[in-house]
N, C-alpha and C positions, 0 to 999 in steps of 0.2 A: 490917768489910770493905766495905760497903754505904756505909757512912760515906766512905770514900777513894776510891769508884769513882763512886760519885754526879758528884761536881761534873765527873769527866770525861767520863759518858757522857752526862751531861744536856745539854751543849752540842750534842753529835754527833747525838742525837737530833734534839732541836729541829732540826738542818739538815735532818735525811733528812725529817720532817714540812713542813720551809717548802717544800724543792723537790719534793716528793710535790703540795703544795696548786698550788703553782706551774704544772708542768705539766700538771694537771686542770682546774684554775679558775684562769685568766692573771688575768683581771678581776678576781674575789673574792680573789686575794693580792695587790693595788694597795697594802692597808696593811701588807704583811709586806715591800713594798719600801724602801729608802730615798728621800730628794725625786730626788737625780738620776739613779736608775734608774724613778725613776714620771715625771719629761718623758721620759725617753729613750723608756718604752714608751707614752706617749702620740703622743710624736712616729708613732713606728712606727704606732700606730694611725690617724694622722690621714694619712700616705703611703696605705699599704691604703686607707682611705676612696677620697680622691683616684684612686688606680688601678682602685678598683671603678668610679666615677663615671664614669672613662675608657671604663672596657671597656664599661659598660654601653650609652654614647654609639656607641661600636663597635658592642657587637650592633644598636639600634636601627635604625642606619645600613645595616647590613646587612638588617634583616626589610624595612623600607622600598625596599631595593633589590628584593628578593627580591619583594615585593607588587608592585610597578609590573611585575618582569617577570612574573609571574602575570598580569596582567592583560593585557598586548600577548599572552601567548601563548593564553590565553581569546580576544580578540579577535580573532586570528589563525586559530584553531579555527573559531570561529562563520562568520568567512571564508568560509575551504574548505567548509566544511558549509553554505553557502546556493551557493555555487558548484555543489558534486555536485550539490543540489537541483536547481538550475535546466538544469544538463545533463542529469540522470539524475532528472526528477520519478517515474518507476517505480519505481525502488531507494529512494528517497528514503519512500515513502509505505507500504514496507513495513516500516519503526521504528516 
């Protein structure tokens, strides 16, 4: 019996194990792919890259925004705060 069910469950197997490794380890089943499903998901991996690269250029873009206005609004601060000073040197000297 073992004999006759073998060669069929042996196939079915193998799949459930390739797509199990599959979506666990993308990378480590690159050789359980065939060639033109390993460019496809290179391709795909080399897009992500590219998009990472993108966004990253985005956040940068953004901390650098963000730092410049931190610093007008620092400056802006230190401002008013030597203005009270110089109006209100009493209030001023009690910080």
């Amino acid at each position: 019996m073992l004999t006759i069910l073998l060669p069929i469950l042996l196939p079915i197997l193998a799949a459930y194990i390739i797509q199990a490794i599959r979506k666990v380890y993308p990378m480590a089943a690159l050789f359980l792919y065939g060639p033109r499903e390993s460019i496809d998901l290179m391709r795909e991996l080399r897009d992500l890259a590219r998009r990472q690269t993108a966004d990253t250029g985005r956040i940068a873009e953004c901390v650098r925004v963000i730092r410049e206005e931190t610093k007008r609004q620092t400056e802006l601060l230190g401002l008013i705060e030597w203005e009270q000073a110089i109006e209100n040197p009493a209030h001023h000297d009690r910080d």
